[in-house]
Steps between C-alpha positions, in 0.01 A plus 500: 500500500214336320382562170185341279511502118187361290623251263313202342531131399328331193314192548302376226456806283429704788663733729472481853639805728825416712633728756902507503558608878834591525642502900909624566624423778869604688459259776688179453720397198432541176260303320229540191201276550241435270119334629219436344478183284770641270624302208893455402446805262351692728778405781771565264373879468712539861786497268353628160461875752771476690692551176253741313554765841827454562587590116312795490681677798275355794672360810342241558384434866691212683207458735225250590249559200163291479325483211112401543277403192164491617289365475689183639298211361563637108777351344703759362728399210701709149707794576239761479539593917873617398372860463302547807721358697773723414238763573416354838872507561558837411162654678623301857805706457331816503658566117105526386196650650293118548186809409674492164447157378178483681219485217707333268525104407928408445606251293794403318852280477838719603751394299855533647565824430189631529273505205163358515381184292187423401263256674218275408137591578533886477171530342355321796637715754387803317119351536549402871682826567193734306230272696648535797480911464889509492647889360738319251715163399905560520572230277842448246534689206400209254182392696391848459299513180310120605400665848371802314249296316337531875342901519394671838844405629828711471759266340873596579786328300822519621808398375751518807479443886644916498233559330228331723665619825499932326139428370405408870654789682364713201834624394394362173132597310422182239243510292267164514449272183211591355370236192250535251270226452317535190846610298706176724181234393506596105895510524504196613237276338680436175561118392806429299343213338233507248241247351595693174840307474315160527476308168246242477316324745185672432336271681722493815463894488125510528527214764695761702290772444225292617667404833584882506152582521331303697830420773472140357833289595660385201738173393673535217592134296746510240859380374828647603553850305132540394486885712311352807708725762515805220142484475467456896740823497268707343171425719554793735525743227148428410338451864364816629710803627542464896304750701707699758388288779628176297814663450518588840452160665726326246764787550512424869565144400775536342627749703508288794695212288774759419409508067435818445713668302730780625301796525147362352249681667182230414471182279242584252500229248384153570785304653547160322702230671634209354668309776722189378403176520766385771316782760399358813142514636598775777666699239182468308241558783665748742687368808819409713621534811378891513218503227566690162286531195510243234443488147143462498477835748785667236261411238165679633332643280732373225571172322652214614634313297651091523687419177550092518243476757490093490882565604450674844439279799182375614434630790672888398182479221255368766607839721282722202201348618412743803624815304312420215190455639471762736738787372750502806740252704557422874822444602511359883854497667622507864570866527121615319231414281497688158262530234647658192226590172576267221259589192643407230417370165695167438599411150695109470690391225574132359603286260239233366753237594856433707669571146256797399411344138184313564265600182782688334473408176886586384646327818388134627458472841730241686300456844299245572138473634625434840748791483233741355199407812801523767613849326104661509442312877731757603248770516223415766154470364437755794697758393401398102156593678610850611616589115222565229701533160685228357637630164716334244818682399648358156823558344440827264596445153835648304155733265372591848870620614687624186131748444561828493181630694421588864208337669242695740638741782493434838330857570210377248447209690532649805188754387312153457595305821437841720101571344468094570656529863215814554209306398610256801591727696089655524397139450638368861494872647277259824663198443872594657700326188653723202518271162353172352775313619404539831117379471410248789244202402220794582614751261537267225105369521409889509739646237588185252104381383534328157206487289435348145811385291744596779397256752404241200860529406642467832314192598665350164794585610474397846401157333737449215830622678423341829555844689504513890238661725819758540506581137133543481562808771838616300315551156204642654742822643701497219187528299375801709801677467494421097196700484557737732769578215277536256262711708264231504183447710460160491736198448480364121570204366845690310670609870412069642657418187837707552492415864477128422829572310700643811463164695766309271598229796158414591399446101859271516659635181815413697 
Protein backbone atom coordinates (compact mmCIF):
# COMPACT_ATOMS: atom_id res chain seq x y z
CA UNK A 1 0.00 0.00 0.00
CA UNK A 2 1.15 3.52 -0.68
CA UNK A 3 1.04 6.33 1.50
CA UNK A 4 2.16 10.31 1.00
CA UNK A 5 3.11 12.44 4.04
CA UNK A 6 4.02 16.32 3.55
CA UNK A 7 7.25 16.94 5.12
CA UNK A 8 9.87 19.65 4.31
CA UNK A 9 13.64 20.33 3.92
CA UNK A 10 15.46 23.67 4.81
CA UNK A 11 17.67 25.18 2.35
CA UNK A 12 18.94 28.48 3.01
CA UNK A 13 16.50 29.82 5.57
CA UNK A 14 13.70 28.53 3.70
CA UNK A 15 11.44 25.65 3.61
CA UNK A 16 10.69 23.85 0.66
CA UNK A 17 7.69 21.11 0.70
CA UNK A 18 8.87 17.33 0.45
CA UNK A 19 6.51 14.56 -0.03
CA UNK A 20 7.58 11.28 2.05
CA UNK A 21 5.81 8.52 -0.20
CA UNK A 22 5.86 5.58 1.67
CA UNK A 23 5.27 2.11 -0.70
CA UNK A 24 5.11 -1.70 1.36
CA UNK A 25 5.51 -4.24 -0.44
CA UNK A 26 5.12 -8.42 0.39
CA UNK A 27 6.58 -9.47 -2.83
CA UNK A 28 10.20 -10.41 -2.65
CA UNK A 29 12.51 -10.33 0.46
CA UNK A 30 12.73 -7.94 2.76
CA UNK A 31 14.31 -4.77 2.21
CA UNK A 32 13.93 -0.82 3.35
CA UNK A 33 15.04 1.52 0.61
CA UNK A 34 15.47 5.01 0.82
CA UNK A 35 15.62 7.50 -2.75
CA UNK A 36 15.80 10.73 -3.22
CA UNK A 37 19.20 12.46 -2.80
CA UNK A 38 19.22 11.49 0.88
CA UNK A 39 22.11 12.37 3.08
CA UNK A 40 23.88 9.81 5.72
CA UNK A 41 21.47 11.35 8.38
CA UNK A 42 18.71 11.04 6.53
CA UNK A 43 19.70 7.26 5.45
CA UNK A 44 20.43 6.38 8.91
CA UNK A 45 16.64 7.23 9.87
CA UNK A 46 16.00 3.38 8.31
CA UNK A 47 17.40 2.42 11.58
CA UNK A 48 16.62 5.47 13.92
CA UNK A 49 12.42 3.97 13.11
CA UNK A 50 12.94 0.70 12.96
CA UNK A 51 13.80 0.99 16.65
CA UNK A 52 11.31 3.84 17.68
CA UNK A 53 8.18 1.17 16.28
CA UNK A 54 9.38 -1.78 17.32
CA UNK A 55 9.73 -0.33 21.08
CA UNK A 56 6.48 0.97 21.24
CA UNK A 57 4.62 -2.40 20.50
CA UNK A 58 4.63 -2.16 16.54
CA UNK A 59 5.65 -5.22 14.52
CA UNK A 60 7.47 -4.04 12.32
CA UNK A 61 6.86 -5.17 8.63
CA UNK A 62 9.63 -7.51 7.17
CA UNK A 63 8.62 -6.47 3.67
CA UNK A 64 9.96 -4.54 0.65
CA UNK A 65 9.43 -0.82 1.90
CA UNK A 66 10.46 2.21 -0.44
CA UNK A 67 10.83 5.33 0.84
CA UNK A 68 10.55 8.30 -1.86
CA UNK A 69 11.56 11.99 -0.98
CA UNK A 70 10.41 14.03 -3.66
CA UNK A 71 11.14 16.01 -5.04
CA UNK A 72 14.28 13.97 -6.29
CA UNK A 73 16.72 16.68 -7.29
CA UNK A 74 16.58 18.32 -3.43
CA UNK A 75 19.13 17.13 -1.32
CA UNK A 76 17.63 16.06 1.73
CA UNK A 77 19.91 16.00 4.80
CA UNK A 78 19.40 16.22 9.32
CA UNK A 79 17.06 13.83 10.85
CA UNK A 80 13.96 15.82 10.60
CA UNK A 81 12.19 12.99 7.90
CA UNK A 82 12.41 10.46 11.05
CA UNK A 83 8.80 11.37 11.98
CA UNK A 84 7.05 11.14 8.74
CA UNK A 85 8.52 8.34 7.84
CA UNK A 86 7.42 6.43 10.72
CA UNK A 87 4.07 7.88 9.75
CA UNK A 88 4.36 6.72 6.17
CA UNK A 89 5.21 3.35 7.64
CA UNK A 90 2.46 3.09 9.85
CA UNK A 91 -0.36 4.64 7.28
CA UNK A 92 0.96 1.76 4.43
CA UNK A 93 0.02 -0.65 7.08
CA UNK A 94 -3.39 0.40 7.31
CA UNK A 95 -2.63 1.29 11.34
CA UNK A 96 -3.71 5.12 10.28
CA UNK A 97 -6.32 6.56 8.08
CA UNK A 98 -3.48 8.31 5.26
CA UNK A 99 -7.02 11.09 5.46
CA UNK A 100 -5.64 11.65 8.93
CA UNK A 101 -2.30 13.11 8.37
CA UNK A 102 -3.50 14.67 5.24
CA UNK A 103 -3.46 18.61 5.93
CA UNK A 104 -0.76 18.44 8.20
CA UNK A 105 3.21 19.15 7.62
CA UNK A 106 5.40 16.09 9.93
CA UNK A 107 8.52 16.68 11.19
CA UNK A 108 10.69 15.45 13.78
CA UNK A 109 13.78 12.95 14.98
CA UNK A 110 12.45 9.41 16.72
CA UNK A 111 14.63 8.65 19.20
CA UNK A 112 14.96 4.91 20.01
CA UNK A 113 12.31 4.48 22.07
CA UNK A 114 10.15 6.70 20.70
CA UNK A 115 10.18 10.25 21.83
CA UNK A 116 10.51 13.02 19.46
CA UNK A 117 13.61 15.48 19.32
CA UNK A 118 13.68 18.66 18.19
CA UNK A 119 14.86 19.80 14.73
CA UNK A 120 16.37 22.81 13.17
CA UNK A 121 14.31 25.21 11.01
CA UNK A 122 10.88 24.72 12.76
CA UNK A 123 10.06 28.26 12.39
CA UNK A 124 10.59 27.88 8.70
CA UNK A 125 8.36 25.09 8.21
CA UNK A 126 5.67 26.79 10.14
CA UNK A 127 5.90 29.79 7.35
CA UNK A 128 6.04 27.33 4.37
CA UNK A 129 3.37 25.17 5.97
CA UNK A 130 0.80 28.55 6.73
CA UNK A 131 1.68 29.80 2.99
CA UNK A 132 1.05 26.85 1.57
CA UNK A 133 -2.74 26.84 3.23
CA UNK A 134 -1.70 23.74 5.34
CA UNK A 135 -4.56 23.00 8.59
CA UNK A 136 -1.60 22.70 11.10
CA UNK A 137 2.39 21.86 11.78
CA UNK A 138 2.92 18.41 13.94
CA UNK A 139 6.17 19.39 15.07
CA UNK A 140 8.24 18.16 18.62
CA UNK A 141 7.29 19.41 21.77
CA UNK A 142 10.30 21.92 22.11
CA UNK A 143 9.94 23.45 18.55
CA UNK A 144 6.50 24.25 19.55
CA UNK A 145 6.59 27.72 21.05
CA UNK A 146 9.32 29.00 17.88
CA UNK A 147 6.66 27.62 15.26
CA UNK A 148 3.95 29.47 17.12
CA UNK A 149 5.58 32.76 16.51
CA UNK A 150 3.92 31.86 12.87
CA UNK A 151 -0.29 32.65 13.35
CA UNK A 152 -3.00 31.38 10.79
CA UNK A 153 -1.46 27.94 11.23
CA UNK A 154 -2.43 25.26 13.92
CA UNK A 155 0.87 24.32 15.66
CA UNK A 156 0.84 20.76 17.32
CA UNK A 157 3.73 19.77 19.73
CA UNK A 158 4.17 16.45 20.53
CA UNK A 159 6.29 14.79 22.72
CA UNK A 160 6.08 10.95 21.71
CA UNK A 161 5.62 8.93 18.40
CA UNK A 162 2.17 7.39 20.65
CA UNK A 163 1.28 10.48 20.81
CA UNK A 164 1.54 11.54 17.06
CA UNK A 165 0.11 8.20 15.83
CA UNK A 166 -3.48 8.82 18.73
CA UNK A 167 -3.52 12.56 17.60
CA UNK A 168 -3.82 11.26 13.91
CA UNK A 169 -6.52 8.69 14.33
CA UNK A 170 -8.16 11.33 16.72
CA UNK A 171 -8.10 9.12 19.72
CA UNK A 172 -6.33 12.02 21.21
CA UNK A 173 -7.81 16.01 21.13
CA UNK A 174 -4.44 18.45 21.60
CA UNK A 175 -4.76 21.73 21.92
CA UNK A 176 -2.33 23.85 19.40
CA UNK A 177 0.41 26.31 20.77
CA UNK A 178 -0.89 29.40 20.73
CA UNK A 179 1.93 32.50 21.50
CA UNK A 180 1.51 35.93 22.26
CA UNK A 181 3.52 38.32 20.45
CA UNK A 182 3.43 41.58 22.04
CA UNK A 183 3.87 39.86 25.79
CA UNK A 184 6.92 37.19 23.95
CA UNK A 185 8.75 40.64 22.18
CA UNK A 186 8.83 42.79 25.62
CA UNK A 187 9.79 39.46 27.51
CA UNK A 188 12.36 39.06 25.55
CA UNK A 189 14.09 42.33 24.64
CA UNK A 190 15.97 42.83 27.86
CA UNK A 191 19.96 43.32 27.65
CA UNK A 192 21.96 42.09 30.53
CA UNK A 193 24.58 44.57 29.94
CA UNK A 194 24.37 48.19 30.54
CA UNK A 195 26.35 51.38 29.45
CA UNK A 196 25.62 52.33 33.16
CA UNK A 197 28.43 49.91 34.43
CA UNK A 198 31.00 51.57 32.04
CA UNK A 199 33.52 53.87 33.80
CA UNK A 200 35.26 56.30 31.74
CA UNK A 201 35.77 56.53 28.24
CA UNK A 202 33.45 59.31 27.76
CA UNK A 203 34.68 59.79 24.68
CA UNK A 204 34.60 56.18 23.37
CA UNK A 205 30.87 56.17 24.68
CA UNK A 206 29.65 59.03 22.56
CA UNK A 207 31.74 57.54 19.62
CA UNK A 208 29.38 54.55 20.00
CA UNK A 209 26.40 56.32 20.33
CA UNK A 210 27.27 58.05 17.25
CA UNK A 211 27.82 54.85 15.18
CA UNK A 212 24.50 53.78 16.95
CA UNK A 213 22.70 56.39 15.28
CA UNK A 214 23.58 56.79 12.17
CA UNK A 215 24.59 52.61 11.46
CA UNK A 216 28.19 54.01 11.14
CA UNK A 217 30.87 50.96 11.37
CA UNK A 218 33.11 51.52 14.10
CA UNK A 219 37.08 50.53 14.98
CA UNK A 220 37.93 50.74 18.20
CA UNK A 221 42.08 51.52 18.94
CA UNK A 222 43.31 51.04 22.27
CA UNK A 223 45.75 48.99 24.67
CA UNK A 224 45.06 45.60 26.10
CA UNK A 225 42.43 45.99 29.15
CA UNK A 226 41.28 49.54 28.21
CA UNK A 227 37.15 48.06 27.88
CA UNK A 228 37.25 47.94 23.98
CA UNK A 229 35.11 44.53 23.84
CA UNK A 230 33.00 45.74 27.19
CA UNK A 231 32.20 48.80 25.48
CA UNK A 232 31.56 46.80 22.07
CA UNK A 233 29.24 44.57 24.50
CA UNK A 234 27.05 47.17 25.26
CA UNK A 235 26.28 48.63 21.59
CA UNK A 236 23.14 46.55 21.10
CA UNK A 237 21.62 47.71 24.22
CA UNK A 238 21.51 51.13 22.84
CA UNK A 239 20.62 50.37 19.00
CA UNK A 240 17.00 50.43 18.44
CA UNK A 241 14.47 47.71 19.63
CA UNK A 242 13.96 45.10 16.65
CA UNK A 243 10.60 45.27 14.97
CA UNK A 244 8.72 41.92 14.76
CA UNK A 245 9.69 41.39 11.25
CA UNK A 246 13.55 41.84 12.32
CA UNK A 247 13.05 39.44 14.92
CA UNK A 248 11.46 37.24 12.70
CA UNK A 249 14.07 36.99 9.94
CA UNK A 250 16.95 36.80 12.45
CA UNK A 251 14.91 34.10 14.46
CA UNK A 252 14.75 31.94 11.39
CA UNK A 253 18.48 32.32 11.22
CA UNK A 254 19.30 30.99 14.00
CA UNK A 255 16.86 28.54 13.98
CA UNK A 256 18.14 26.97 10.97
CA UNK A 257 21.87 26.90 12.58
CA UNK A 258 20.44 24.92 15.57
CA UNK A 259 21.16 28.17 18.49
CA UNK A 260 18.15 28.71 19.72
CA UNK A 261 17.68 27.99 22.97
CA UNK A 262 15.43 25.15 24.20
CA UNK A 263 12.05 26.33 24.04
CA UNK A 264 12.69 30.17 22.86
CA UNK A 265 9.91 31.06 20.92
CA UNK A 266 11.73 34.37 18.97
CA UNK A 267 15.13 36.19 19.39
CA UNK A 268 14.22 39.64 20.29
CA UNK A 269 17.35 41.36 21.26
CA UNK A 270 20.08 42.22 18.87
CA UNK A 271 22.33 39.21 18.45
CA UNK A 272 26.05 40.18 18.84
CA UNK A 273 28.71 37.81 17.60
CA UNK A 274 32.14 37.85 18.37
CA UNK A 275 33.71 35.06 16.41
CA UNK A 276 37.52 34.27 17.39
CA UNK A 277 40.21 35.24 15.56
CA UNK A 278 41.37 31.62 14.42
CA UNK A 279 37.60 31.33 12.46
CA UNK A 280 37.88 30.46 9.00
CA UNK A 281 36.41 32.54 6.14
CA UNK A 282 33.46 29.88 5.49
CA UNK A 283 32.71 29.88 9.09
CA UNK A 284 32.58 33.59 8.83
CA UNK A 285 30.62 33.98 5.50
CA UNK A 286 28.20 31.01 5.36
CA UNK A 287 29.20 27.83 3.46
CA UNK A 288 30.44 24.09 3.14
CA UNK A 289 29.71 21.28 1.47
CA UNK A 290 25.70 21.82 2.15
CA UNK A 291 25.54 25.68 2.82
CA UNK A 292 24.78 26.94 6.47
CA UNK A 293 24.63 30.42 7.83
CA UNK A 294 27.69 32.12 9.03
CA UNK A 295 28.49 34.65 11.43
CA UNK A 296 27.85 37.58 9.46
CA UNK A 297 24.07 36.01 8.63
CA UNK A 298 23.97 35.09 12.75
CA UNK A 299 24.76 38.62 13.22
CA UNK A 300 21.82 40.39 11.10
CA UNK A 301 20.56 42.90 12.46
CA UNK A 302 23.06 42.74 15.33
CA UNK A 303 26.73 43.51 15.90
CA UNK A 304 29.54 41.89 14.78
CA UNK A 305 32.14 42.16 16.37
CA UNK A 306 36.31 41.20 15.49
CA UNK A 307 38.37 41.64 18.68
CA UNK A 308 42.26 41.51 17.33
CA UNK A 309 41.13 42.11 13.92
CA UNK A 310 44.91 42.63 12.48
CA UNK A 311 45.13 38.88 13.88
CA UNK A 312 42.54 37.12 11.58
CA UNK A 313 43.69 36.08 8.15
CA UNK A 314 43.68 38.09 5.17
CA UNK A 315 41.58 36.82 3.04
CA UNK A 316 38.71 35.67 6.12
CA UNK A 317 38.69 39.87 6.57
CA UNK A 318 38.58 40.43 2.75
CA UNK A 319 35.19 37.97 2.82
CA UNK A 320 33.24 41.25 4.80
CA UNK A 321 33.52 43.12 1.79
CA UNK A 322 30.28 41.84 -0.13
CA UNK A 323 28.19 41.69 3.15
CA UNK A 324 29.08 44.94 4.11
CA UNK A 325 28.30 46.67 1.26
CA UNK A 326 25.20 45.29 0.22
CA UNK A 327 23.52 43.84 3.48
CA UNK A 328 23.47 40.05 2.41
CA UNK A 329 25.95 37.14 1.18
CA UNK A 330 25.93 34.58 -1.71
CA UNK A 331 27.11 31.44 -1.04
CA UNK A 332 27.53 29.25 -4.46
CA UNK A 333 28.15 25.43 -3.94
CA UNK A 334 27.55 22.32 -6.10
CA UNK A 335 24.28 21.24 -4.63
CA UNK A 336 22.58 25.25 -4.78
CA UNK A 337 23.15 28.78 -4.78
CA UNK A 338 22.22 30.62 -1.46
CA UNK A 339 21.92 34.06 -0.52
CA UNK A 340 21.62 34.52 3.20
CA UNK A 341 20.81 38.56 4.64
CA UNK A 342 23.86 39.79 6.37
CA UNK A 343 23.10 43.45 7.83
CA UNK A 344 25.02 43.95 10.34
CA UNK A 345 26.81 46.69 12.03
CA UNK A 346 30.60 45.79 12.32
CA UNK A 347 32.55 47.11 15.24
CA UNK A 348 36.81 46.08 15.07
CA UNK A 349 39.02 46.25 17.80
CA UNK A 350 42.99 46.82 17.94
CA UNK A 351 45.84 47.58 19.57
CA UNK A 352 47.92 50.72 18.30
CA UNK A 353 50.84 48.37 17.93
CA UNK A 354 51.97 44.36 17.92
CA UNK A 355 52.64 44.98 21.80
CA UNK A 356 49.44 47.26 22.39
CA UNK A 357 51.51 50.23 24.17
CA UNK A 358 52.20 52.59 21.37
CA UNK A 359 51.38 56.25 22.98
CA UNK A 360 50.84 54.76 26.40
CA UNK A 361 52.41 56.95 28.45
CA UNK A 362 52.98 54.43 31.65
CA UNK A 363 54.22 51.56 29.32
CA UNK A 364 56.99 52.06 26.44
CA UNK A 365 56.31 50.44 23.47
CA UNK A 366 58.91 47.74 22.29
CA UNK A 367 57.91 47.40 18.42
CA UNK A 368 59.54 48.85 15.90
CA UNK A 369 58.45 51.01 12.89
CA UNK A 370 58.59 48.08 10.67
CA UNK A 371 56.63 45.91 13.13
CA UNK A 372 53.99 48.68 13.74
CA UNK A 373 53.25 49.38 9.43
CA UNK A 374 53.24 45.38 9.00
CA UNK A 375 50.73 45.16 12.19
CA UNK A 376 48.10 48.15 10.65
CA UNK A 377 48.77 46.60 6.75
CA UNK A 378 46.78 43.89 8.07
CA UNK A 379 43.53 45.58 7.61
CA UNK A 380 42.89 46.35 3.81
CA UNK A 381 42.52 49.96 2.97
CA UNK A 382 39.26 48.52 1.27
CA UNK A 383 37.69 47.32 4.06
CA UNK A 384 39.32 50.53 6.27
CA UNK A 385 37.05 52.18 3.44
CA UNK A 386 33.85 50.32 4.41
CA UNK A 387 34.28 51.54 8.32
CA UNK A 388 33.55 55.30 9.21
CA UNK A 389 34.64 55.63 13.01
CA UNK A 390 38.03 55.22 14.10
CA UNK A 391 38.03 55.95 17.88
CA UNK A 392 40.80 55.85 20.39
CA UNK A 393 40.25 53.70 23.47
CA UNK A 394 42.82 54.64 26.40
CA UNK A 395 43.57 52.89 29.49
CA UNK A 396 40.94 54.44 32.19
CA UNK A 397 42.57 55.74 35.18
CA UNK A 398 42.61 54.03 38.97
CA UNK A 399 40.05 57.97 39.84
CA UNK A 400 38.00 56.89 36.81
CA UNK A 401 37.65 53.13 38.28
CA UNK A 402 37.79 53.33 42.12
CA UNK A 403 34.58 56.40 41.54
CA UNK A 404 31.73 55.65 43.09
CA UNK A 405 29.15 56.97 40.41
CA UNK A 406 27.23 55.41 37.49
CA UNK A 407 27.50 56.93 34.08
CA UNK A 408 24.39 57.43 31.59
CA UNK A 409 21.85 54.46 30.98
CA UNK A 410 21.62 52.61 28.08
CA UNK A 411 17.66 53.24 27.94
CA UNK A 412 18.60 57.17 27.96
CA UNK A 413 20.69 56.76 25.16
CA UNK A 414 18.65 54.58 23.49
CA UNK A 415 15.68 57.53 23.67
CA UNK A 416 18.48 59.61 21.79
CA UNK A 417 19.78 57.16 19.08
CA UNK A 418 15.91 56.07 18.28
CA UNK A 419 14.50 60.14 17.68
CA UNK A 420 18.01 60.36 15.51
CA UNK A 421 17.29 56.96 13.60
CA UNK A 422 13.44 58.66 12.84
CA UNK A 423 14.67 61.79 11.43
CA UNK A 424 16.52 59.37 8.78
CA UNK A 425 14.19 57.29 8.55
CA UNK A 426 11.54 60.32 6.79
CA UNK A 427 14.71 61.78 5.35
CA UNK A 428 15.46 58.69 2.79
CA UNK A 429 11.63 57.53 2.95
CA UNK A 430 12.45 57.67 -1.58
CA UNK A 431 15.85 56.97 -1.39
CA UNK A 432 15.64 52.96 -0.34
CA UNK A 433 18.59 53.33 2.49
CA UNK A 434 17.67 53.61 6.40
CA UNK A 435 20.67 55.66 8.28
CA UNK A 436 23.65 58.01 7.49
CA UNK A 437 25.88 55.27 7.32
CA UNK A 438 24.44 54.08 4.40
CA UNK A 439 24.55 57.46 2.20
CA UNK A 440 25.94 56.74 -1.41
CA UNK A 441 28.22 59.65 -3.05
CA UNK A 442 24.50 61.17 -4.08
CA UNK A 443 23.07 61.40 -0.73
CA UNK A 444 26.00 62.92 0.76
CA UNK A 445 26.06 66.11 -1.92
CA UNK A 446 22.17 66.43 -1.07
CA UNK A 447 22.12 65.90 2.74
CA UNK A 448 25.90 66.92 3.99
CA UNK A 449 26.17 70.91 2.42
CA UNK A 450 28.69 72.80 4.64
CA UNK A 451 28.50 76.41 4.70
CA UNK A 452 30.59 79.15 6.57
CA UNK A 453 33.04 77.96 9.39
CA UNK A 454 32.16 74.27 8.83
CA UNK A 455 33.52 73.87 5.47
CA UNK A 456 36.38 76.62 6.36
CA UNK A 457 37.36 74.24 9.06
CA UNK A 458 37.26 71.19 7.10
CA UNK A 459 39.35 72.41 4.27
CA UNK A 460 42.03 73.18 7.19
CA UNK A 461 41.80 70.08 8.16
CA UNK A 462 41.85 68.37 4.98
CA UNK A 463 45.16 70.47 4.52
CA UNK A 464 46.99 70.26 7.78
CA UNK A 465 46.36 66.45 8.54
CA UNK A 466 46.81 65.30 5.02
CA UNK A 467 43.32 63.43 5.08
CA UNK A 468 42.26 61.12 2.12
CA UNK A 469 39.49 61.78 -0.41
CA UNK A 470 37.89 58.72 1.86
CA UNK A 471 38.04 60.72 5.00
CA UNK A 472 36.65 63.75 3.40
CA UNK A 473 33.31 61.38 2.73
CA UNK A 474 33.67 59.71 6.46
CA UNK A 475 33.51 63.16 8.35
CA UNK A 476 30.98 64.52 6.13
CA UNK A 477 28.33 61.43 7.44
CA UNK A 478 29.61 61.44 10.65
CA UNK A 479 28.95 65.11 10.68
CA UNK A 480 25.30 64.63 9.50
CA UNK A 481 24.59 62.22 11.95
CA UNK A 482 26.28 64.70 14.77
CA UNK A 483 23.61 67.06 14.04
CA UNK A 484 21.00 65.02 13.39
CA UNK A 485 21.73 64.43 17.27
CA UNK A 486 21.36 67.62 18.14
CA UNK A 487 18.22 68.13 16.05
CA UNK A 488 20.04 70.27 13.83
CA UNK A 489 19.13 71.66 10.37
CA UNK A 490 22.19 72.35 9.00
CA UNK A 491 25.79 71.03 9.54
CA UNK A 492 27.92 73.53 11.89
CA UNK A 493 31.18 74.02 12.23
CA UNK A 494 30.86 72.16 16.17
CA UNK A 495 29.43 68.53 14.57
CA UNK A 496 32.84 68.82 11.46
CA UNK A 497 34.80 69.45 14.41
CA UNK A 498 33.70 66.22 16.50
CA UNK A 499 33.59 64.26 13.33
CA UNK A 500 37.16 65.24 12.47
CA UNK A 501 37.89 63.63 15.91
CA UNK A 502 36.37 60.07 15.05
CA UNK A 503 38.91 59.54 12.13
CA UNK A 504 41.99 58.90 14.59
CA UNK A 505 44.06 56.64 11.83
CA UNK A 506 43.68 58.96 9.04
CA UNK A 507 44.86 62.14 11.42
CA UNK A 508 47.96 59.37 12.33
CA UNK A 509 47.93 59.81 16.11
CA UNK A 510 49.15 56.20 15.90
Amino acid sequence: MLSKILSASILGIDAYPVEVEVDISSRGLPHFSMVGLPDTAVKESRDRVRAALKNIGFSFPLKQITVNLAPADLKKEGSAYDLPVAIGIIASEGLIDPEGAKGYLITGELSLDGKIKPVRGALSMAIKARDLGLKGLIVPKENAPEAAVVHGIQIIGLESLPDVISFLRKEKTVDPVTLDISSAMQDLSLYEDDFSEVKGQEHAKRALEVAAAGGHNLLLVGPPGSGKTMLAKRLPSILPEMTFEEALETTRIHSVAGLLRDGQPLLATRPFRAPHHTISDVALIGGGQVPKPGEVSLAHHGVLFLDETPEFKRNVLEVLRQPLENGDVTVSRAVASITYPASFMLVSAMNPCPCGYLGDPKHSCTCTAGQIQRYRRKISGPLLDRIDIHVEVPAVPYKDLSADYAGESSRDISRRVVATRKLQLERFAKDKIFCNGQMKTRHIKKYCVLQGDALGILETAMQKLGLSARAYSRILKLSRTIADLERAENIASSHIAEAIQYRTLDRGLF
